[in-house]
BAFI-3210 file (N, C-alpha, C; in Angstrom, 3 decimals, decimal comma, padded with zeros to 6 digits):
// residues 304
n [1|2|3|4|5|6|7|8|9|10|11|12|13|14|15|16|17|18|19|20|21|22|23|24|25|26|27|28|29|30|31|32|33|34|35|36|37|38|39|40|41|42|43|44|45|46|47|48|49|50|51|52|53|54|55|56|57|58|59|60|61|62|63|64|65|66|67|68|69|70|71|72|73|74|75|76|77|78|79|80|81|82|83|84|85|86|87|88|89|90|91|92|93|94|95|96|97|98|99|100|101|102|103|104|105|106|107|108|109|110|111|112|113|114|115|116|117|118|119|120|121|122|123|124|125|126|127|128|129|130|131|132|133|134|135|136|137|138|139|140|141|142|143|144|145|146|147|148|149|150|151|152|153|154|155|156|157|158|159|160|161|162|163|164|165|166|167|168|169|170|171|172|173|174|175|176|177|178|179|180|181|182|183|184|185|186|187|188|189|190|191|192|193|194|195|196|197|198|199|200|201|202|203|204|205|206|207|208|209|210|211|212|213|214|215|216|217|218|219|220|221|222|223|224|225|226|227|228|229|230|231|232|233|234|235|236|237|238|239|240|241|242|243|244|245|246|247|248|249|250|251|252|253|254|255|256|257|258|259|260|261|262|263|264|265|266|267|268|269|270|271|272|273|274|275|276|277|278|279|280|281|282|283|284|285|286|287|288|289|290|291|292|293|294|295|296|297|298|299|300|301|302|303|304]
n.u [110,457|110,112|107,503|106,293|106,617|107,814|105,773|103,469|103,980|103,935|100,962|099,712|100,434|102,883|105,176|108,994|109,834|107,000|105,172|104,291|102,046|102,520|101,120|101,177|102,907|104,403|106,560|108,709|108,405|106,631|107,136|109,984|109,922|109,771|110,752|114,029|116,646|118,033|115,530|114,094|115,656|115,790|112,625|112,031|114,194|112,579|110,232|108,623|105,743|105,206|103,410|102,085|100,612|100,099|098,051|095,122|093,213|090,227|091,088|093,515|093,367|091,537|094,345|095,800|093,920|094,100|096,791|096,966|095,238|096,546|099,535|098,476|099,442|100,069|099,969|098,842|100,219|099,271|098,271|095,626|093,527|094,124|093,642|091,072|089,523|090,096|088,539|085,840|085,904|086,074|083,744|081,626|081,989|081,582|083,805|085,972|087,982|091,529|091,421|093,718|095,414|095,912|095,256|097,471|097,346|098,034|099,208|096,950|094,087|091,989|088,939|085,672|083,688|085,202|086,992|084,720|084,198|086,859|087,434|085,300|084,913|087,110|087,769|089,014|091,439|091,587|094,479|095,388|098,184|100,539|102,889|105,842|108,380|110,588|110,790|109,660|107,701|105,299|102,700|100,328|097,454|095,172|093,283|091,633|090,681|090,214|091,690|095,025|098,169|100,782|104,146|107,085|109,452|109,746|108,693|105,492|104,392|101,794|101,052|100,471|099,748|101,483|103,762|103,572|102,559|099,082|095,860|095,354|093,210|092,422|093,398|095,704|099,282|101,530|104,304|107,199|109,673|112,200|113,298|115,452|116,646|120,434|121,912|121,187|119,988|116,587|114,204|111,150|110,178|108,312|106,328|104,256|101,495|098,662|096,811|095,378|096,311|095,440|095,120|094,432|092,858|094,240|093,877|094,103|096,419|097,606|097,686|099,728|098,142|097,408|094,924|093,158|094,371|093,620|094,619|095,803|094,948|094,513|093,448|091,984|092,751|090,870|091,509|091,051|090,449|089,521|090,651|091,918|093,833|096,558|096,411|099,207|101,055|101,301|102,297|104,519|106,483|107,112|109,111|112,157|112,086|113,609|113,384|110,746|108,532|105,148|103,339|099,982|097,927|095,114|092,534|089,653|088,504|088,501|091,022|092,359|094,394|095,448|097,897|099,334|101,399|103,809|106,752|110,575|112,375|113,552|113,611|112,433|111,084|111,976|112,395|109,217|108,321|109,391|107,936|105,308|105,404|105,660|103,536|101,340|102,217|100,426|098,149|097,075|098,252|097,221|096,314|096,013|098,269|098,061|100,178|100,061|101,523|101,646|101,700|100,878|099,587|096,800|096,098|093,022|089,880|089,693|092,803|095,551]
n.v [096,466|097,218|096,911|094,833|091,474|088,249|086,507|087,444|089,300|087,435|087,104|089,295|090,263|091,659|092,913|094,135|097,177|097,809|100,328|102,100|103,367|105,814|106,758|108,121|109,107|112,122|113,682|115,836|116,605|118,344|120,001|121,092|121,907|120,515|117,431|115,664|115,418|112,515|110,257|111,635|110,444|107,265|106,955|107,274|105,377|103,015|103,275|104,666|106,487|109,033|110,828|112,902|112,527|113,689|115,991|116,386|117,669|119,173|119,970|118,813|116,272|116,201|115,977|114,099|112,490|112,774|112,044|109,300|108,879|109,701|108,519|105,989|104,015|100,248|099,147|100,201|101,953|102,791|104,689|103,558|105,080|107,205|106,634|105,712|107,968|109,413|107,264|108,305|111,036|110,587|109,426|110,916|112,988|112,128|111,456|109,735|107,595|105,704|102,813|100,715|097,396|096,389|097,382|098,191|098,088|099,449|100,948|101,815|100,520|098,720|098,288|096,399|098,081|099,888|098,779|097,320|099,994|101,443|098,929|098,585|101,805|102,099|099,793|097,464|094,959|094,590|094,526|093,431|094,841|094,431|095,764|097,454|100,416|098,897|096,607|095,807|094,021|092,312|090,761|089,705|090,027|087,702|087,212|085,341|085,665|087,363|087,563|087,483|086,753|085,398|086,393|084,622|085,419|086,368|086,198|085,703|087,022|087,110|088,692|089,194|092,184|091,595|090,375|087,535|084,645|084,919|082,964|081,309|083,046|085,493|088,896|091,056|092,250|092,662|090,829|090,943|088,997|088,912|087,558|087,679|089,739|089,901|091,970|093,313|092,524|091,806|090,508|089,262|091,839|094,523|096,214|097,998|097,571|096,077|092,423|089,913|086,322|083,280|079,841|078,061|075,605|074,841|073,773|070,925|071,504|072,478|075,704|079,082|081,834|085,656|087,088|089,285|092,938|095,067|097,093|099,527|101,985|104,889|108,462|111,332|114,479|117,883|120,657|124,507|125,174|122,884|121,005|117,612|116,019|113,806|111,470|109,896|112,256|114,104|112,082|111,082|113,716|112,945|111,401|110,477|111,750|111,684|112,210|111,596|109,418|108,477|109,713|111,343|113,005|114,943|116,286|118,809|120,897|122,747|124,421|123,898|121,690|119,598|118,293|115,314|114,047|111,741|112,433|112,221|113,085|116,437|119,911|120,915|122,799|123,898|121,748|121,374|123,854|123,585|121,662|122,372|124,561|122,903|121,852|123,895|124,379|122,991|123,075|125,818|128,829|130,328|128,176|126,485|124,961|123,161|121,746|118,826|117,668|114,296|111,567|108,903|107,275|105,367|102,351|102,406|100,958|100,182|099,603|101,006]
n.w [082,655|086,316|087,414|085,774|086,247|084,470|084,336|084,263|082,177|080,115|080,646|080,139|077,692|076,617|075,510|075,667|074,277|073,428|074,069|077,139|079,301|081,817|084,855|087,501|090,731|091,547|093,044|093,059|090,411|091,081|093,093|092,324|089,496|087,047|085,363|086,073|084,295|084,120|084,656|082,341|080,574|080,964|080,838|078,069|077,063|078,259|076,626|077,713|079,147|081,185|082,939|085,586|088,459|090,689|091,033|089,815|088,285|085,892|084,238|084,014|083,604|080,577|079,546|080,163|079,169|076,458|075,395|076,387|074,066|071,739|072,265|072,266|074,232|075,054|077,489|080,622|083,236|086,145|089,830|091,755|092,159|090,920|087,928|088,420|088,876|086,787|084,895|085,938|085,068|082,520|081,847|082,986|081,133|078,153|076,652|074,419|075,544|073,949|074,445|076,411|075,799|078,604|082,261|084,502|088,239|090,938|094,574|096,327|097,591|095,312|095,108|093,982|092,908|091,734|090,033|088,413|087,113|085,541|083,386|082,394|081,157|080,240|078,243|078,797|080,313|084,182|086,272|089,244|091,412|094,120|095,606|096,799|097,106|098,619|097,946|095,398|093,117|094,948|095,362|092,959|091,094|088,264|085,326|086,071|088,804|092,049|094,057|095,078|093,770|095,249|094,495|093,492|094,003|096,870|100,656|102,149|105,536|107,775|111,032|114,176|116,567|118,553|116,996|116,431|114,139|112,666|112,132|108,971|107,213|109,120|109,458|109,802|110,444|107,476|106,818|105,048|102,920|101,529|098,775|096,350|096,470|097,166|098,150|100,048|102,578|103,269|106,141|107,412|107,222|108,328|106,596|107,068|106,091|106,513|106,195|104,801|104,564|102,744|102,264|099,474|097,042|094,306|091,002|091,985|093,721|096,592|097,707|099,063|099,047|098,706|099,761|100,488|100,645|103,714|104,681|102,918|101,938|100,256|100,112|098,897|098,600|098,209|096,968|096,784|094,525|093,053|092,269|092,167|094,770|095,190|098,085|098,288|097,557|099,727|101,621|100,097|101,169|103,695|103,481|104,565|106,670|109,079|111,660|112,018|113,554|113,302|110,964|110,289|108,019|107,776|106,251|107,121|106,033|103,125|102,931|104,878|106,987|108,601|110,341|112,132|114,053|115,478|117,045|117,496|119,970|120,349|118,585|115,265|113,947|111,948|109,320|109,635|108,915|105,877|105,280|105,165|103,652|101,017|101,366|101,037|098,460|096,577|097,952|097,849|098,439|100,771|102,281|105,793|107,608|110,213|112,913|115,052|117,882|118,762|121,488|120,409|117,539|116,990|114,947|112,867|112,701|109,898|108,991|108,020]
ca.u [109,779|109,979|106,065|105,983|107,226|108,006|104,869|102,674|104,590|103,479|100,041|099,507|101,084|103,317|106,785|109,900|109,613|105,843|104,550|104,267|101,735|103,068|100,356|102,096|103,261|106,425|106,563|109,853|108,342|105,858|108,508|111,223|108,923|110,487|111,710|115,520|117,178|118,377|114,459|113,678|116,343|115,023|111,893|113,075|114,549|111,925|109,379|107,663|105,285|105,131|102,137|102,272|098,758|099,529|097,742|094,396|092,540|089,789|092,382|094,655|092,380|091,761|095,655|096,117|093,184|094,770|098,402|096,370|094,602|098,127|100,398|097,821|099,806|099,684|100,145|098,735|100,112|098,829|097,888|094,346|092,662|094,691|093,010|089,489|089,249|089,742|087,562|084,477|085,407|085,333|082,173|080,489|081,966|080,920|084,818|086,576|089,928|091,845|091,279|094,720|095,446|096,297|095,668|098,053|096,892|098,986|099,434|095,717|093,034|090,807|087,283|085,135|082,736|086,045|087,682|084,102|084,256|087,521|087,384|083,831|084,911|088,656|087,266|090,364|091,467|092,657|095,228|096,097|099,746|100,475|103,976|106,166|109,527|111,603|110,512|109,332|106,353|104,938|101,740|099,668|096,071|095,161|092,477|090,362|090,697|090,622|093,012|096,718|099,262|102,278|105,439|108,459|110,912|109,300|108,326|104,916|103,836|100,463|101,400|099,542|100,298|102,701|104,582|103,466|101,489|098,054|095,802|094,614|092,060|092,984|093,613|097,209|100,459|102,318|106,034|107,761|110,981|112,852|114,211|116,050|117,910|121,118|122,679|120,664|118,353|115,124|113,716|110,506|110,516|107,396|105,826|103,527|100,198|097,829|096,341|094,906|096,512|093,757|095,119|093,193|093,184|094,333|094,854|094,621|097,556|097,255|098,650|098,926|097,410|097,200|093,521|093,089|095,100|092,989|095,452|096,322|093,777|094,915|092,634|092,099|092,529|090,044|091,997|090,184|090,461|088,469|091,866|091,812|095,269|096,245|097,202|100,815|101,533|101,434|102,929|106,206|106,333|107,757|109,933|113,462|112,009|113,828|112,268|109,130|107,839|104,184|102,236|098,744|097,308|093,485|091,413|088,252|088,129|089,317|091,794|092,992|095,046|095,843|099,353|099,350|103,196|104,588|108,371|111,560|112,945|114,309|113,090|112,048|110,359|112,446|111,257|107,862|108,199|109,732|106,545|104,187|105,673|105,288|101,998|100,964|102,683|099,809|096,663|097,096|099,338|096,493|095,791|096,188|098,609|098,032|100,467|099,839|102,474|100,662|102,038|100,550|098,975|096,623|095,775|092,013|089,355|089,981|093,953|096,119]
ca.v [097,345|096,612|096,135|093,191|089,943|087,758|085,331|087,968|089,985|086,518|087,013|090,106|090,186|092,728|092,601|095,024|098,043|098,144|101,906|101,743|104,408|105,610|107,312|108,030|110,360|112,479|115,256|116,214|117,451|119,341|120,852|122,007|122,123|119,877|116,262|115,627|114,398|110,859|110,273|111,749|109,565|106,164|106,948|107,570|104,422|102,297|103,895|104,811|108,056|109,237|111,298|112,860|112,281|114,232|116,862|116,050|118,923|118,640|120,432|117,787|114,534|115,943|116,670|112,779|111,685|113,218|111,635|107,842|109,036|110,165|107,750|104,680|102,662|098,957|098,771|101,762|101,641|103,960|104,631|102,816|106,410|108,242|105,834|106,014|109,242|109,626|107,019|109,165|111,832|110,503|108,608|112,456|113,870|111,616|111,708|108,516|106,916|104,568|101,671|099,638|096,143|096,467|098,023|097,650|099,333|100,052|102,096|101,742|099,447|098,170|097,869|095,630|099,132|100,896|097,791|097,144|101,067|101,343|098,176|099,563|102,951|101,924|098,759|096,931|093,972|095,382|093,707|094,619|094,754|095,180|095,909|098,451|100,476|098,430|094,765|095,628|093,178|090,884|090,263|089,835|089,201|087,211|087,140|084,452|085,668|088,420|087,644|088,540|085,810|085,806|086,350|083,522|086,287|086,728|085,437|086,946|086,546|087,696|088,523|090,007|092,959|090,632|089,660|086,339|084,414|084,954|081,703|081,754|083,738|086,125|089,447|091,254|092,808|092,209|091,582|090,843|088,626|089,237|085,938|088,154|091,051|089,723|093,055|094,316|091,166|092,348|089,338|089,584|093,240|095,178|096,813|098,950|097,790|094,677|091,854|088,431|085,144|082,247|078,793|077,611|074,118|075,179|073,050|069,929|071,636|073,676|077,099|080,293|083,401|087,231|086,745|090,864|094,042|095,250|098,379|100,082|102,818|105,853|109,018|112,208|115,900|119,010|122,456|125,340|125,701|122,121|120,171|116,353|115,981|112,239|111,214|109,739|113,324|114,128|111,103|111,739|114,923|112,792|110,728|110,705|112,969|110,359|112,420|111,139|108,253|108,483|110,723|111,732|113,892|115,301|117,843|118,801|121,900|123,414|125,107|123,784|120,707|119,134|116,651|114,771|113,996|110,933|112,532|111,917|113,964|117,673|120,685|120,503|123,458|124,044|121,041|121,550|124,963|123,166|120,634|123,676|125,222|122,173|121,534|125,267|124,835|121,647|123,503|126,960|129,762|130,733|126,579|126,680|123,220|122,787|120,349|118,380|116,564|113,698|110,210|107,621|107,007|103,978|102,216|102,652|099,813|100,138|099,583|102,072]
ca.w [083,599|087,604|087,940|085,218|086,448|083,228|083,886|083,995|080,672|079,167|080,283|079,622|076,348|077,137|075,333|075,249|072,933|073,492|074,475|078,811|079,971|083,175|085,467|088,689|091,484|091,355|094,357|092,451|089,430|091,647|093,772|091,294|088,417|086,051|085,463|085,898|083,040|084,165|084,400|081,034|079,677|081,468|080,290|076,679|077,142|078,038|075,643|078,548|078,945|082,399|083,392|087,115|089,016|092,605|090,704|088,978|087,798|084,897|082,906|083,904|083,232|079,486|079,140|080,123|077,864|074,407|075,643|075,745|072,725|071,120|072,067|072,312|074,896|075,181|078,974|081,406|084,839|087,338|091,060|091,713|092,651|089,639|086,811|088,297|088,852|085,052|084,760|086,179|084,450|081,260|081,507|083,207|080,044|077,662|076,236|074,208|075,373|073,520|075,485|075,596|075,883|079,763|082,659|085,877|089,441|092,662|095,446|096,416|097,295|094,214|095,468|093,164|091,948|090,788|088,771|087,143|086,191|085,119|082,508|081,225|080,805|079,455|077,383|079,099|081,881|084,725|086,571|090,232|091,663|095,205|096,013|097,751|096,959|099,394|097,801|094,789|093,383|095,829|094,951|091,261|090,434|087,508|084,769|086,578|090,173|092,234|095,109|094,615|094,110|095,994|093,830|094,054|094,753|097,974|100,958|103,238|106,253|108,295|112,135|114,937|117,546|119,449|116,161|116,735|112,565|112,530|111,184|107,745|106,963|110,373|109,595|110,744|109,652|106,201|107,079|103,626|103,077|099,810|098,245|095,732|097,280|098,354|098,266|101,367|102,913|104,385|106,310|107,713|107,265|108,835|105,265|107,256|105,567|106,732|105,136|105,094|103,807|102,406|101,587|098,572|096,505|092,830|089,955|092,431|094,278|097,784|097,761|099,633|098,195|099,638|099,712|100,792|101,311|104,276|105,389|102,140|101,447|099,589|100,199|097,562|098,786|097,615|096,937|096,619|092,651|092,410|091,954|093,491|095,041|095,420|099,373|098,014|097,305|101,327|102,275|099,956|101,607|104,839|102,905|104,652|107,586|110,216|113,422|112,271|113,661|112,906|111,178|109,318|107,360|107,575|105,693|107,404|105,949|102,049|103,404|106,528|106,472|109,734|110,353|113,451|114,121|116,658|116,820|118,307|120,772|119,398|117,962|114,079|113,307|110,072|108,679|109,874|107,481|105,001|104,858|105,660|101,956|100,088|101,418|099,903|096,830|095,997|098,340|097,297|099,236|102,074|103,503|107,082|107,868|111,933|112,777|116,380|118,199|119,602|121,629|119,490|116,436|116,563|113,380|112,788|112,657|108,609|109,122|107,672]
c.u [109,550|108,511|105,777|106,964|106,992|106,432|103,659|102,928|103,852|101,499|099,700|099,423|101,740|104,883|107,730|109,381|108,244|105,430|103,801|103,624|101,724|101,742|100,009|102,342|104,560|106,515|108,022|109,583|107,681|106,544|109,334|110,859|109,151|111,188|112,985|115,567|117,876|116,668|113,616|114,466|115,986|113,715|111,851|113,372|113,474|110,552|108,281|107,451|104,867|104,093|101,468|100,537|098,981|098,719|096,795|093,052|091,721|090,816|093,056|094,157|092,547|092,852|095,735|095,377|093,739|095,896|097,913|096,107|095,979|098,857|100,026|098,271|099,233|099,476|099,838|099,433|100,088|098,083|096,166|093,431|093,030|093,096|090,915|088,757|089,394|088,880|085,721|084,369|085,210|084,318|081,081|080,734|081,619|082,480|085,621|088,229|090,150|092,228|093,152|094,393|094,989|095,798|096,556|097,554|097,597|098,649|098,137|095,151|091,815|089,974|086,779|084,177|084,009|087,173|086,625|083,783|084,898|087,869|086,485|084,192|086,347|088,512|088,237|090,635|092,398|092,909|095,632|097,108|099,627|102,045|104,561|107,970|111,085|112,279|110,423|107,766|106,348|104,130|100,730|098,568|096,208|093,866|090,900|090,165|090,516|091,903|094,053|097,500|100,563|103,319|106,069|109,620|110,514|108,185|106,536|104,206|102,417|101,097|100,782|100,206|102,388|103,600|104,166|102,121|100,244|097,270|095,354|093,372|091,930|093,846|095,037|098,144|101,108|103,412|106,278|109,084|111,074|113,855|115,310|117,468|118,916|122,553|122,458|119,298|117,779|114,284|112,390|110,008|109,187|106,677|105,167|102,117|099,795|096,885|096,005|095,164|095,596|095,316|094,492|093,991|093,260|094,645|095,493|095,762|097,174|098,365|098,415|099,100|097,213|095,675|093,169|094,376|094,294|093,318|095,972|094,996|094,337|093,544|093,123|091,618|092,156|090,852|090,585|089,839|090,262|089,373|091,898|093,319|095,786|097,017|098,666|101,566|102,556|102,275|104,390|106,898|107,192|108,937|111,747|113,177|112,045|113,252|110,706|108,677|106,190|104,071|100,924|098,218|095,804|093,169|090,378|087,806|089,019|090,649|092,511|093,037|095,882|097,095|099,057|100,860|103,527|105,984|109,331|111,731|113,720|113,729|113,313|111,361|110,494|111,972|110,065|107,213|108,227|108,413|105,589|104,194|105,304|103,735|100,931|100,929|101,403|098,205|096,339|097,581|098,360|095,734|097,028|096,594|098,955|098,918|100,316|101,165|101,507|101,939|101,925|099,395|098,245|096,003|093,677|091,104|090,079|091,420|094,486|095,313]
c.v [096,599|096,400|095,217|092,141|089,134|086,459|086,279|088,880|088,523|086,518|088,110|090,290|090,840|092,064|093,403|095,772|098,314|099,443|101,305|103,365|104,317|106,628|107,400|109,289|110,740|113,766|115,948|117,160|118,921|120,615|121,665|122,192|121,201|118,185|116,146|114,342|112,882|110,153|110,458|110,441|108,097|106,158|106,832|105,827|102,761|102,070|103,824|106,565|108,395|110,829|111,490|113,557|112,715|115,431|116,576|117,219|118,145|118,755|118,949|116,635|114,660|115,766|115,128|111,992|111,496|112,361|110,153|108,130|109,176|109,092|106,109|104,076|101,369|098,793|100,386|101,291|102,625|103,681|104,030|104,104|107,193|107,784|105,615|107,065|109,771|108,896|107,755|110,229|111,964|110,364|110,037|113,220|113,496|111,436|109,985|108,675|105,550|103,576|101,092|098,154|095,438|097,238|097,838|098,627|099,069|100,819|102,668|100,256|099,091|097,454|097,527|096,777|099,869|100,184|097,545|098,627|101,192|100,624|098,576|100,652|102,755|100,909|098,035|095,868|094,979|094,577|094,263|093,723|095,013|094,921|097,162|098,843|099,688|096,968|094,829|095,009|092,291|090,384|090,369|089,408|088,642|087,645|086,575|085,232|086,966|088,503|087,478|087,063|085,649|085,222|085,312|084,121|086,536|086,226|086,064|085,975|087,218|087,703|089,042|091,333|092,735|089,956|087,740|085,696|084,448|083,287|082,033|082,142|085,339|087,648|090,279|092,214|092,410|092,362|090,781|090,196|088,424|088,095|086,647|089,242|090,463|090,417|093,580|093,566|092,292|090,900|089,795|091,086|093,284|095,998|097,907|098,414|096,133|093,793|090,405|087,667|083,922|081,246|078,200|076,229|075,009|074,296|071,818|070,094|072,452|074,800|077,979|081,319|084,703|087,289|088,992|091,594|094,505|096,684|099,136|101,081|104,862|107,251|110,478|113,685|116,380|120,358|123,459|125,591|124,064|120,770|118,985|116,447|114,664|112,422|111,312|111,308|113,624|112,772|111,087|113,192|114,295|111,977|111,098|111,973|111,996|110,774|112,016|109,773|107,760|109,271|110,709|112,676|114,009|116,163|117,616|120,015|122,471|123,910|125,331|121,974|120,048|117,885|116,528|113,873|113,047|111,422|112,207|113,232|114,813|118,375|121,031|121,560|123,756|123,605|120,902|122,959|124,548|122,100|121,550|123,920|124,437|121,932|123,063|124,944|123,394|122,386|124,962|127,625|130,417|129,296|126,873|125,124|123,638|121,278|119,907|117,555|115,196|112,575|109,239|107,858|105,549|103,784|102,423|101,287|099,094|099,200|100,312|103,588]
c.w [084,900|087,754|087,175|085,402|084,460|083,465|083,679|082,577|079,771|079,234|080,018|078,313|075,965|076,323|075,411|074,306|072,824|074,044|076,421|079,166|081,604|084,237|087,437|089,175|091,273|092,203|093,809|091,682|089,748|092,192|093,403|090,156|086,868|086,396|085,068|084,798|083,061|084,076|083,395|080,413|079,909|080,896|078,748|076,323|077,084|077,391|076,840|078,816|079,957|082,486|084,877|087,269|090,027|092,104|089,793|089,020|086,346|083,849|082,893|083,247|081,434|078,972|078,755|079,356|076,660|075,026|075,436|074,491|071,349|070,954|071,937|072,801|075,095|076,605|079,688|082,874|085,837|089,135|090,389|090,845|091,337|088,511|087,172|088,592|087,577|084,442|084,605|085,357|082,796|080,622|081,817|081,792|078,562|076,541|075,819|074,690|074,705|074,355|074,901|076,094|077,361|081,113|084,044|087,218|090,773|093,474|095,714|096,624|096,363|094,664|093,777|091,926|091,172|089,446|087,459|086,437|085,518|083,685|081,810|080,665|079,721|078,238|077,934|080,266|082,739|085,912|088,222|090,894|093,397|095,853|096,691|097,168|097,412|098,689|096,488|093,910|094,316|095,705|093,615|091,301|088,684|086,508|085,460|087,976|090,662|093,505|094,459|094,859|094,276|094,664|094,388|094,557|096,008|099,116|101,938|104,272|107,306|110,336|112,701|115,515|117,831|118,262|116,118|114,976|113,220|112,022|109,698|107,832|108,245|109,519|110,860|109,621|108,659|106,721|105,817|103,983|101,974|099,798|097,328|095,904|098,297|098,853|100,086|101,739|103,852|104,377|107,372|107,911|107,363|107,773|105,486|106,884|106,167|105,915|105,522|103,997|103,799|102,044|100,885|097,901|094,727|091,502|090,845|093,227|095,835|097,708|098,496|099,059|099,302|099,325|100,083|101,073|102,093|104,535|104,598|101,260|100,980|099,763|099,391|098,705|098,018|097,659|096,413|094,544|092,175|091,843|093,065|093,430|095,915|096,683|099,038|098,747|098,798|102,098|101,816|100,310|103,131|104,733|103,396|105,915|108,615|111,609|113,627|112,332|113,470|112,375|110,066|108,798|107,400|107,023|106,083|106,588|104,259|102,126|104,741|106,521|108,098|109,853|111,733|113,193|115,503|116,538|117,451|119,069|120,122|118,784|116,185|113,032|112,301|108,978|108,642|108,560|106,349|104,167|104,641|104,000|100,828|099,885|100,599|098,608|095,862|096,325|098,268|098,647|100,840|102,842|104,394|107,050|109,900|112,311|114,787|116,698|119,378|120,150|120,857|118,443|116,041|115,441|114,074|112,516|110,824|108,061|108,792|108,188]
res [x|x|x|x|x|x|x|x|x|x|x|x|x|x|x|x|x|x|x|x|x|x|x|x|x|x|x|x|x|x|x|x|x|x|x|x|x|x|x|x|x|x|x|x|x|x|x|x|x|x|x|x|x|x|x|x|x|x|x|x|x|x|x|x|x|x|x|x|x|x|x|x|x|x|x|x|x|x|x|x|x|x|x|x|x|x|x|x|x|x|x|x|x|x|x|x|x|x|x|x|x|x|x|x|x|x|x|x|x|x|x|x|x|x|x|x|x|x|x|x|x|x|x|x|x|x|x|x|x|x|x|x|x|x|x|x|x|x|x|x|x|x|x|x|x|x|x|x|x|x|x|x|x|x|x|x|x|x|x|x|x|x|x|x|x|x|x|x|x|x|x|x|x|x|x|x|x|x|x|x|x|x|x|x|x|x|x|x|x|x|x|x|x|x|x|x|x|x|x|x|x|x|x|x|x|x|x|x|x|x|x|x|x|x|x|x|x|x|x|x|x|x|x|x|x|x|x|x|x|x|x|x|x|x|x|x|x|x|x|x|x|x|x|x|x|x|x|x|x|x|x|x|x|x|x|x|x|x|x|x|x|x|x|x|x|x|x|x|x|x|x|x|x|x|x|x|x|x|x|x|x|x|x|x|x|x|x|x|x|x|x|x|x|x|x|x|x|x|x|x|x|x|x|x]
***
């Protein structure tokens, strides 16, 4: 499985053939209503039980409870926001899960109140990952620690505005360089998300560590029928939409769903429908999506 590196499969305790709960986005299944069969069969394959979270309804939470409870996986791996949002609602409902061995968390920032819920409510260590489709893993927490330790397949660096390294401890841009991929090198590649590198003394040795993700914050949409609807969702929604050079998503309102759009030059409105429909088919058939064309998109004190 691409999110376990073999030193962490050793600490974990994680081997082949072990049961892999998958607790993840899939704007696919949402879309066309069904998972394609090269996907069933991969799954199948790696005795892994995939469980789509852009859609978390109470219904949904118990659905995914019985499926832990059922299949008892050794390893869970899910979005941050997915897994503690079932968290809460187990602990409001007073409802057992079979804790497993594991848990892994991504595609989110793990604040310190939602790791010590998560483990309480799950009985379980939970491990956080912070990588990206392009790279893969890049960074791993440990048992002892909470900062993230840079993978050997990969190289990172902290930069400012001006492209120019940051010092340690200095807040900035993640650009990523893949030691591995030498199909299609990405060298200093721009990741999108910000972060701060620490040099620490370890084991008598000096090393550098991803000490924070600062710029990777995942946020949960409200539909009218009481359904949380994970950010991702909206964000694979632009996936391969090359006129778009920025954009964001807001809800101020149940039912009114605001994009703010940096684009290229050329009229788009098709795809603008085409997003408009999807965005329905998740916030129910009468949300109002206002989309803005703006100049720029600056990052926010937060980052991302």
């Amino acid at each position: 499985n691409r999110f376990i590196t073999f030193n962490r499969k050793l600490e974990i305790g994680f081997d082949w053939g072990m049961t892999i709960m998958k607790i993840w986005g899939d704007e696919i299944e949402i879309l066309q209503g069904n998972r394609n069969f090269k996907s069933k069969l991969a799954n199948f394959i790696k005795k892994q039980v995939f469980v789509n979270s852009f859609i978390m309804s109470n219904k949904d939470k118990i659905s995914i409870k019985n499926k832990i409870n059922y299949y008892k996986p050794f390893l869970i791996v899910s979005y941050v926001h997915s897994i503690y949002e079932l968290s809460l609602f187990a602990e409001e409902e007073g409802v057992f899960i079979n804790p497993p061995k594991s848990i892994i968390v991504s595609a989110g920032t793990l604040y310190k109140f939602m790791k010590d819920k998560i483990e309480k409510v799950f009985s379980s260590r939970v491990y956080n990952r912070y990588g990206s489709r392009e790279v893969g893993n890049i960074a791993f927490s440990n048992i002892r620690d909470t900062y993230l330790n840079i993978e050997k397949s990969c190289w990172i660096n902290i930069v400012d505005e001006k492209g120019e390294p940051t010092k340690f401890g200095e807040e900035g841009n993640i650009v990523v360089t893949s030691l591995i991929n030498f199909a299609m090198p990405l060298i200093n590649f721009d990741i999108g998300d910000r972060g701060i590198l620490e040099k620490i003394n370890c084991d008598k040795k000096e090393k550098i560590i991803l000490k924070k993700v600062t710029g990777r914050s995942v946020d949960i949409f409200l539909n009218k029928y009481g359904e949380y609807i994970d950010g991702e969702f909206f964000t694979h929604l632009i996936y391969f939409q090359e006129w778009i050079i920025k954009f964001q998503f807001i809800q101020k309102e149940i039912e009114h769903i605001i994009l703010n759009i940096v684009k290229k030059e050329g009229n788009y409105s098709e795809e603008i429908k085409l997003i408009e429909t999807n965005v329905k088919k998740v916030m129910g058939k009468n949300c109002k999506l206002t989309v803005n064309f703006v100049d720029n998109l600056p990052n926010p004190s937060g980052g991302k």
